[in-house]
C-alpha positions in Angstrom: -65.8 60.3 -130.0 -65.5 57.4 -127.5 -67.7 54.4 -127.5 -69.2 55.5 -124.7 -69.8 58.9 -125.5 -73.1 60.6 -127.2 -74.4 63.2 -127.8 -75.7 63.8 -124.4 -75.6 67.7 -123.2 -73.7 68.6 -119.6 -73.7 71.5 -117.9 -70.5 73.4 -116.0 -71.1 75.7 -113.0 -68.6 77.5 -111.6 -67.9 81.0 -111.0 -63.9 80.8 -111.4 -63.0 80.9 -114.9 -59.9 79.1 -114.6 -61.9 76.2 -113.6 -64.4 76.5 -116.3 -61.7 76.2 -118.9 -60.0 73.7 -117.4 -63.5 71.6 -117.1 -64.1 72.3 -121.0 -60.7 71.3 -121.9 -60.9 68.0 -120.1 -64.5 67.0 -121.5 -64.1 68.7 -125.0 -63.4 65.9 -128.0 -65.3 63.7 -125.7 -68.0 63.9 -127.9 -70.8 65.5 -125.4 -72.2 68.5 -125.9 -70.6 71.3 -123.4 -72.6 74.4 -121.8 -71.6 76.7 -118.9 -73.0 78.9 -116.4 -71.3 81.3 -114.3 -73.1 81.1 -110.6 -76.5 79.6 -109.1 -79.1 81.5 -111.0 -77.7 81.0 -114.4 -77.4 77.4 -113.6 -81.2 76.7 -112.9 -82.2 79.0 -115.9 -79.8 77.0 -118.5 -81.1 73.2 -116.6 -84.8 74.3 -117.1 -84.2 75.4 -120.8 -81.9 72.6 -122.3 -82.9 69.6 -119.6 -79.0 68.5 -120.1 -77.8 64.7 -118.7 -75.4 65.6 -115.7 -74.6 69.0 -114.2 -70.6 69.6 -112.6 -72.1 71.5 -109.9 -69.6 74.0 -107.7 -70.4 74.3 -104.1 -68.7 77.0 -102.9 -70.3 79.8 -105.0 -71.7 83.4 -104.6 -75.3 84.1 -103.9 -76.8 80.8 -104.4 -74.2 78.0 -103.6 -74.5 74.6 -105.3 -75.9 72.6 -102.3 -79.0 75.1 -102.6 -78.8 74.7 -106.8 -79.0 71.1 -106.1 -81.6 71.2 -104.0 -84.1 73.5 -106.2 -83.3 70.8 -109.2 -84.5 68.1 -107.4 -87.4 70.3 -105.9 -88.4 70.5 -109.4 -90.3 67.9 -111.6 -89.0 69.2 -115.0 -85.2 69.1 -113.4 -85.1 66.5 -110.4 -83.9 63.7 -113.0 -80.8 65.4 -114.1 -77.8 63.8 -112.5 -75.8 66.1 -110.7 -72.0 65.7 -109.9 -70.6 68.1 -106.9 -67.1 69.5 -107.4 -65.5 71.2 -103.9 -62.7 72.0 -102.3 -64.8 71.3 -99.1 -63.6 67.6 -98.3 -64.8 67.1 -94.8 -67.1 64.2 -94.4 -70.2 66.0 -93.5 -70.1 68.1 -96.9 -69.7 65.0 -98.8 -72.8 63.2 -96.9 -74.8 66.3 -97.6 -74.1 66.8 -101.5 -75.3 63.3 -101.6 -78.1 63.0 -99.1 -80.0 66.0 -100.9 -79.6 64.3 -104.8 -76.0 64.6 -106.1 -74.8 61.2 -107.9 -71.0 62.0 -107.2 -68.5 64.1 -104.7 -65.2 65.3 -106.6 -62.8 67.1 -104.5 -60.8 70.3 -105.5 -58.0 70.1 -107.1 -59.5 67.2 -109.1 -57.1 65.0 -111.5 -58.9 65.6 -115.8 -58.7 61.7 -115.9 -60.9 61.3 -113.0 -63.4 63.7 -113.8 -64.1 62.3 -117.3 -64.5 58.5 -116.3 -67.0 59.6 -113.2 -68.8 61.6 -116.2 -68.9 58.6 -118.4 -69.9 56.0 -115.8 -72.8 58.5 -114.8 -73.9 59.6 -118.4 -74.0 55.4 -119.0 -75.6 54.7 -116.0 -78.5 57.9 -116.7 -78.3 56.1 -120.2 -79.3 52.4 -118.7 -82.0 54.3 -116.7 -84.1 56.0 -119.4 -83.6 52.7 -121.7 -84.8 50.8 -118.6 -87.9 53.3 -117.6 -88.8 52.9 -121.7 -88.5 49.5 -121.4 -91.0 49.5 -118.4 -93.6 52.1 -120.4 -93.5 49.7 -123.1 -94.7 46.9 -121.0 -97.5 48.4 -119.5 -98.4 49.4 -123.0 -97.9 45.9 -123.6 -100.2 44.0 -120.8 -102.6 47.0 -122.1 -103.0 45.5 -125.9 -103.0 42.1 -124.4 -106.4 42.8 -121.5 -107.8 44.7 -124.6 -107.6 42.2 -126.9 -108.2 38.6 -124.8 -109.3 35.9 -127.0 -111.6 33.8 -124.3 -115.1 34.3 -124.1 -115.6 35.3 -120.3 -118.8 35.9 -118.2 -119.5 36.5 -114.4 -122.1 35.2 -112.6 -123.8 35.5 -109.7 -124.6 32.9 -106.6 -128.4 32.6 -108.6 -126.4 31.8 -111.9 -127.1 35.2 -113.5 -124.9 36.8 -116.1 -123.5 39.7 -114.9 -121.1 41.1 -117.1 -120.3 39.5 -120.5 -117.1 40.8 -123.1 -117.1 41.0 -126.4 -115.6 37.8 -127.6 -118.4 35.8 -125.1 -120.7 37.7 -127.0 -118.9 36.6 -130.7 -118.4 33.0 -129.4 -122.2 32.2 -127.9 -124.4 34.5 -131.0 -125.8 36.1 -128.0 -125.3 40.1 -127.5 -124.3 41.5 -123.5 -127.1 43.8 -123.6 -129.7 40.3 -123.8 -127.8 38.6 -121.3 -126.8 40.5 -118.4 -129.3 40.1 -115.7 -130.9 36.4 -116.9 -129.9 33.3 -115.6 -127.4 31.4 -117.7 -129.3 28.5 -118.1 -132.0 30.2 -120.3 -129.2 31.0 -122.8 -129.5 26.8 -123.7 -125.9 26.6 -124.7 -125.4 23.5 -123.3 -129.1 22.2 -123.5 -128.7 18.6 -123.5 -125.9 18.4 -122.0 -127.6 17.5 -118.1 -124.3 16.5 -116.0 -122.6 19.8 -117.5 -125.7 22.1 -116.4 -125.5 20.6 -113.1 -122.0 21.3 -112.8 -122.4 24.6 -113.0 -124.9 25.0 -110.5 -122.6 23.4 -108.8 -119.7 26.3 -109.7 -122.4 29.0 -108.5 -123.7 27.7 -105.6 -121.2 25.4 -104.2 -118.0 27.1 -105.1 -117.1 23.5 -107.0 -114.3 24.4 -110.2 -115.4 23.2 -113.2 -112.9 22.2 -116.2 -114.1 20.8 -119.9 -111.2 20.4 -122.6 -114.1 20.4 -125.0 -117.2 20.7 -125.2 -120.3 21.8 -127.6 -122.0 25.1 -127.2 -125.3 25.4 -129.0 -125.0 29.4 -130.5 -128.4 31.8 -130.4 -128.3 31.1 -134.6 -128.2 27.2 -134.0 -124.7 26.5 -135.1 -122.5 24.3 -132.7 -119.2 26.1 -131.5 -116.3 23.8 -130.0 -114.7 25.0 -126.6 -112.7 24.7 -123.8 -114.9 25.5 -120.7 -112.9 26.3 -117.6 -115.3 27.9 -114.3 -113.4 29.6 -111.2 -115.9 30.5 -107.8 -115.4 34.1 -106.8 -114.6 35.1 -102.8 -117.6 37.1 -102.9 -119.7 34.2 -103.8 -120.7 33.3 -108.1 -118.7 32.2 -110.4 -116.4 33.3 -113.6 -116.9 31.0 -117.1 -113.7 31.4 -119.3 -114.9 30.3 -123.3 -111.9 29.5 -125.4 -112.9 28.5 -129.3 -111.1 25.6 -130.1 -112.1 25.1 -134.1 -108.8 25.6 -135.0 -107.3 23.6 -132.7 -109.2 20.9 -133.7 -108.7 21.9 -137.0 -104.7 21.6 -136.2 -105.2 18.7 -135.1 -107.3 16.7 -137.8 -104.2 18.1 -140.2 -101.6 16.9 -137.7 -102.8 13.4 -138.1 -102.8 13.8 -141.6 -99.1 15.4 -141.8 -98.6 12.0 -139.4 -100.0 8.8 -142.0 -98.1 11.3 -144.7 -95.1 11.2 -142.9 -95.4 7.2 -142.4 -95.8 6.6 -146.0 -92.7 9.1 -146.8 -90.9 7.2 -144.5 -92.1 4.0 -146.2 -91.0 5.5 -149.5 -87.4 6.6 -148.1 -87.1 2.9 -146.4 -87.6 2.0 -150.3 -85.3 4.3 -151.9 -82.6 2.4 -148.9 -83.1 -1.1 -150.3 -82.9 0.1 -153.3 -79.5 2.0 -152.7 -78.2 -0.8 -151.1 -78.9 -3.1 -153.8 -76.9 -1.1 -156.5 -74.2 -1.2 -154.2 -74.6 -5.2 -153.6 -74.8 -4.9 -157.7 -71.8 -3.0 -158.1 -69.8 -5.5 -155.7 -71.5 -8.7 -157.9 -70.5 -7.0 -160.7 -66.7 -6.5 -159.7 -66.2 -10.1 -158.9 -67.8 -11.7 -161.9 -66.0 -9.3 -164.2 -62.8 -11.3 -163.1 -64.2 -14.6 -163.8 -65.1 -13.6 -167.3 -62.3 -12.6 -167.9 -60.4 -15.8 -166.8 -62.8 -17.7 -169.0 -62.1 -15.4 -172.4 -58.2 -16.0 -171.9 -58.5 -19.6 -171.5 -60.5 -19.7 -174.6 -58.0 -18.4 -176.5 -55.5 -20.3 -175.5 -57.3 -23.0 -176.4 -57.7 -22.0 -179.5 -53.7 -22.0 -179.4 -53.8 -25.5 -178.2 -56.4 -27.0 -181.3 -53.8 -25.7 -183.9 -52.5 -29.5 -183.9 -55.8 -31.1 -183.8 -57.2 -32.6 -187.6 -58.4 -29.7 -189.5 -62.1 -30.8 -189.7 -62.1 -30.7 -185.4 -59.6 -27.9 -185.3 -62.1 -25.9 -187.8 -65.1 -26.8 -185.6 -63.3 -25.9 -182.1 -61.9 -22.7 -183.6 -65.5 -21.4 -184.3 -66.8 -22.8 -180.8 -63.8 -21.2 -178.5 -65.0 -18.1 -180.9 -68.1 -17.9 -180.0 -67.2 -18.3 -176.1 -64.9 -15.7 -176.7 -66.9 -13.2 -178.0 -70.0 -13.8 -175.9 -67.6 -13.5 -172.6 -66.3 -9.8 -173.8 -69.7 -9.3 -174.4 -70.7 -9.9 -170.8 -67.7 -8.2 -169.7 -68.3 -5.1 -171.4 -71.9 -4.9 -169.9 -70.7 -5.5 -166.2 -68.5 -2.8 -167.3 -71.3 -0.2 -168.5 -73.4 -1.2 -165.2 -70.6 -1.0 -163.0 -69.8 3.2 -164.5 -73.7 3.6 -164.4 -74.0 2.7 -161.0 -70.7 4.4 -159.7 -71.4 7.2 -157.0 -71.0 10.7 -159.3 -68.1 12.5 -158.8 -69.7 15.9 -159.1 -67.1 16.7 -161.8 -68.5 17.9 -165.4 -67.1 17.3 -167.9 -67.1 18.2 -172.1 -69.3 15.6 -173.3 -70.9 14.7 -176.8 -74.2 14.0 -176.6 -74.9 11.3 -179.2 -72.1 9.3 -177.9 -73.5 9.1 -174.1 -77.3 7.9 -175.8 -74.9 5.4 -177.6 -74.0 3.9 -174.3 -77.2 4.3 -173.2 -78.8 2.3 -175.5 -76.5 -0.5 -175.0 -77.3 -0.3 -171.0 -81.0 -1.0 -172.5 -80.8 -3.6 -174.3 -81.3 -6.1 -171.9 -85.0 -4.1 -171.3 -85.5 -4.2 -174.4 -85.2 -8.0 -175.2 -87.3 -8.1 -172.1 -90.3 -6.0 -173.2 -89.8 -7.2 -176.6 -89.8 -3.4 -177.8 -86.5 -2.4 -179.8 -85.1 1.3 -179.1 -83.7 3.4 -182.2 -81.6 6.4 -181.8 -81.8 9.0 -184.6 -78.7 11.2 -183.6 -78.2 14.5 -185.7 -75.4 15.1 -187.2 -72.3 17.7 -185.8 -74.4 18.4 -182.7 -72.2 21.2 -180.0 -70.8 19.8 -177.2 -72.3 20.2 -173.6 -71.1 20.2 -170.2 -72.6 17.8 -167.9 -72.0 15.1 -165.5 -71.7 11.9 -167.7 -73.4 9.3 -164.9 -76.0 11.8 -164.0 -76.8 12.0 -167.7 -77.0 8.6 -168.4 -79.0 8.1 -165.3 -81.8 10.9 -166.7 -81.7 9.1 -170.0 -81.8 5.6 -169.3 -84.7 6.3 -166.8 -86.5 7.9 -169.2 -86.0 4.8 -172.1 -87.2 2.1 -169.5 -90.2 4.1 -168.5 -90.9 4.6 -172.3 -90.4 0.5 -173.1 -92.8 -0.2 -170.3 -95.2 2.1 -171.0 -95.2 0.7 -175.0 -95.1 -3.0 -173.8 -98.0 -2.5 -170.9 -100.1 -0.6 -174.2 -99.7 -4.2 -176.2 -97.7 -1.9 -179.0 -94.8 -3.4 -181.0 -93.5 0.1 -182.2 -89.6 0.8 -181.7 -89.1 3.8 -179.2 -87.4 7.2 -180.9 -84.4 8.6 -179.1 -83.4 11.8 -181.2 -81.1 14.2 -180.8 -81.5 18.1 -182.3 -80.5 21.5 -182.1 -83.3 23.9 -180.8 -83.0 27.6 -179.8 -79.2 27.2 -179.4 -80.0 24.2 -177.1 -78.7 20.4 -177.5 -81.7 18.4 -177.0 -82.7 15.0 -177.1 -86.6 13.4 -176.8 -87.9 9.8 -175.8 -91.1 8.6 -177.8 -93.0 6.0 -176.2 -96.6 4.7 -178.1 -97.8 3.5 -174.7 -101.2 4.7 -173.2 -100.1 8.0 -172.0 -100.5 9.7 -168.8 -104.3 10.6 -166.7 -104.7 14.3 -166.4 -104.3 14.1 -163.0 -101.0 12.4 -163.4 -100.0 15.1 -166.0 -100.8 17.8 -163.8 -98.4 17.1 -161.2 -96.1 14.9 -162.9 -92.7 15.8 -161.7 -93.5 16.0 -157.9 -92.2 13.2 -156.2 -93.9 9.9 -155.4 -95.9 10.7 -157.9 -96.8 7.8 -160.6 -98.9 5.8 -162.7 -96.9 2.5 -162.9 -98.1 -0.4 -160.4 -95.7 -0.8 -157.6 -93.3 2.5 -159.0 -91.9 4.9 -156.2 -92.5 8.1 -158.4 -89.4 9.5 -157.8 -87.5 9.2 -161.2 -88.6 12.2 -163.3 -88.6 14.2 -160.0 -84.5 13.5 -160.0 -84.3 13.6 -163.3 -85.9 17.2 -163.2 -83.3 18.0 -160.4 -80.8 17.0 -162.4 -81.5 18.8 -165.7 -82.2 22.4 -163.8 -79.0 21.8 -161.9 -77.5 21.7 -165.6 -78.5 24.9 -166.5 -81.0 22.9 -168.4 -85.1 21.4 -168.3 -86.9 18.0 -168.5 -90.6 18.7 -170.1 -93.7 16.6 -171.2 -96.3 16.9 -174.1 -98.7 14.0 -175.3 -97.5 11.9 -178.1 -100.0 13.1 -181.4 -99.9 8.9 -182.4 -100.6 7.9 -178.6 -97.8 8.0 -175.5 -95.9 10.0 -174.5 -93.0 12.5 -175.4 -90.1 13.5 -173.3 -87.8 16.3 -174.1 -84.8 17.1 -172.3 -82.6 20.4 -173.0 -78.9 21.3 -172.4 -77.2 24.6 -172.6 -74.6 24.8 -175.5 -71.2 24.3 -173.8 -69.1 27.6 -174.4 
């Protein structure tokens, strides 16, 4: 079957044979449905009954010839929109003009080439094709504009020159309270829908008398129960004198609206938040850069102490004894700060999105030492209780640390801010074959209303806080395969539980 092809019926008529077997070889495999008929009569029986697409129509027939067939088709409103296609011997001019003029689509000529037959077929069984889509198309509108009269939303009322209602719909009726069948035939004005409203009432006199347009974007109707109904008032004269009132409800517009404006300060403090989380970006990077070119420095100064301590090694033994232990101490306090420019500088890196085998008690081991300066800060110390020969896990090493740390800062604050002196818990433990770890605070703990939506973002309970570290952190964990979760701490504070799948 071709693309073009359906299943589309046509109908041969001729009374030679030969021809009819030559017209079935040519269009069979085409993929139409093929039927035959042998002179005029047989023709117009077999169109009535099976209403095919196109008829190959011979002229010079028997009896009835196929100018006549053609014509009682078309005569016919059950037949006259089958396409019909004339194949003749009779080439003159005239015969040509007069297949045509009484309905036929097409003019073959006698001896006719197969090729030529079958694209004139195709282009006319498309064309018949485009017509029917196009005359659905067309029934479907009307159908269409039908729904759309039937159901208008605007209120709509005709008056008269007096200001009398004269004809009311249904949504009038369901906007004003007041039913057609008490308004038609009294004056608009009794209605008191705008009652109060003195320049409006006047305009509409104005509308029914004077022919003057009348257009309010909004306005108050006062309803037959007493409620007041927001609309758009729009009033058109009429040629043959009175007016037409259109009534469009505008609650929800106004509704719309009032939630636009609040979508509008909401986006202004998101974008105050985003132009936060910017800084903020910007400073790690400063930090990072900081970081890379004091890390040279101390290192300068830790090899010059040493070999300083090379160059003492002639000095008296009291002096030499006294240096040694100074250079020492510079010594070790330099690789000290080295090796915490060193943990911020891999904390702060950009994550490669590469996971890796990772053991979890070592990771809170360099976590903790990323703390400490917090914790001299807030004066609270940090202890990890690790559990022994816990399974490997598969994670992102910076995006862990970054869930972990945030979650030991928040947990010093929160202790400090409560007054308390007690050490926060870091444990690690094995739970349902999942490698966990929790962060115990003994801080204040969270408001319910905080609780209930604690892991949205810009959510928080700290002064000044963006509220946008546990929704990362949460991110993060569910993008592990994992979960971040919260439960009050029995002794006051807070508990924070994070779980990884068991690396496999």
């Amino acid at each position: 079957m071709t693309p073009d092809s359906g299943s589309e019926q046509i109908l041969l008529v001729d009374d030679n044979p030969t021809n009819l077997q030559v017209l079935f070889k040519t269009l069979e495999g085409s993929g139409y449905r093929l039927l035959a008929a042998r002179d005029g009569e047989a023709a117009l029986y077999t169109a009535k009954r099976a209403r095919p697409a196109l008829i190959l129509l011979d002229v010079m027939m028997p009896g009835m010839d196929g100018f006549e067939v053609c014509e009682r088709l078309k005569a016919d409103p059950e037949t006259a929109d089958i396409a019909v296609i004339f194949l003749s011997a009779l080439t003159d001019s005239q015969s040509k003009v007069h297949g045509l003029a009484i309905g036929g689509v097409d003019y073959i000529a006698k001896p006719f080439q197969t090729d030529e037959v079958l694209a004139r077929v195709r282009t006319h069984i498309k064309i018949q094709r485009l017509e029917r889509a196009l005359a659905r198309r067309n029934t479907e509108l009307e159908d269409e504009n039908q729904q759309i009269l039937n159901a208008v939303e605007e209120g709509i009322l005709g008056l008269d020159v007096t200001g009398r209602v004269t004809s009311m719909n249904a949504q009038a009726a369901a906007i004003t309270g007041w039913p057609a069948s008490d308004c038609i035939g009294e004056l608009f004005s009794q209605l008191q829908l705008f009652s109060g409203d003195e320049a409006l009432n006047q305009s509409l006199g104005l509308l029914c008398a004077g022919g003057v347009s009348l257009r309010k974007d909004h306005v108050s109707i006062n309803t037959r129960t007493g409620s007041i109904a927001p609309v758009a008032l729009s009033g058109s004269p009429r040629s043959e004198g009175g007016a037409v009132l259109v009534l469009r409800d505008i609650s929800e517009w106004l509704q719309s609206q009032f939630a636009l404006e609040q979508a509008r300060e909401e986006m202004d403090s998101q974008r105050q938040h985003l132009a936060h989380i910017e800084r903020l970006s910007t400073g790690g990077e400063m930090a990072a850069g900081i970081a890379h070119e004091v890390n040279q420095p101390l290192t300068a100064v830790t090899n010059y102490a040493r070999v300083a301590q090379r160059l003492v090694a002639d000095l008296p033994e009291e002096r030499r004894q006294k240096m040694d232990e100074v250079l020492a101490k510079i010594t070790i306090q330099a690789e000290r700060a080295a090796a915490v420019i060193q943990r911020m500088r891999s904390y702060v890196k950009k994550p490669s999105g590469g996971r890796v085998v990772l053991a979890l008690n070592a990771v809170l081991e360099d976590v903790l030492a990323l703390a400490e300066v917090d914790s001299r800060v807030n004066a609270i110390p940090v202890r990890l209780i690790a559990a022994p020969n816990l399974p490997a896990i598969f994670a992102d090493e910076v995006q862990l640390q970054q869930v972990a740390l945030n979650l030991i800062r928040n947990a010093m604050e929160s202790t400090a801010n409560a007054g308390q002196s007690n050490a926060v818990e870091v444990s690690t433990y094995l739970e349902q074959g999942l490698v966990c770890f929790r962060v115990k605070d003994f801080g204040a703990g969270l408001a319910p209303e905080i609780e209930a939506q604690l892991f949205s973002p810009f959510v928080t309970s700290k002064e000044g806080g963006m509220g946008i570290g546990l929704s990362v952190s949460k991110s993060i964990m569910q993008a592990h395969g994992g979960d971040i979760r919260y439960q009050a701490n029995p002794d006051g504070g807070a508990i924070f539980s994070c779980e990884f799948p068991v690396h496999q």
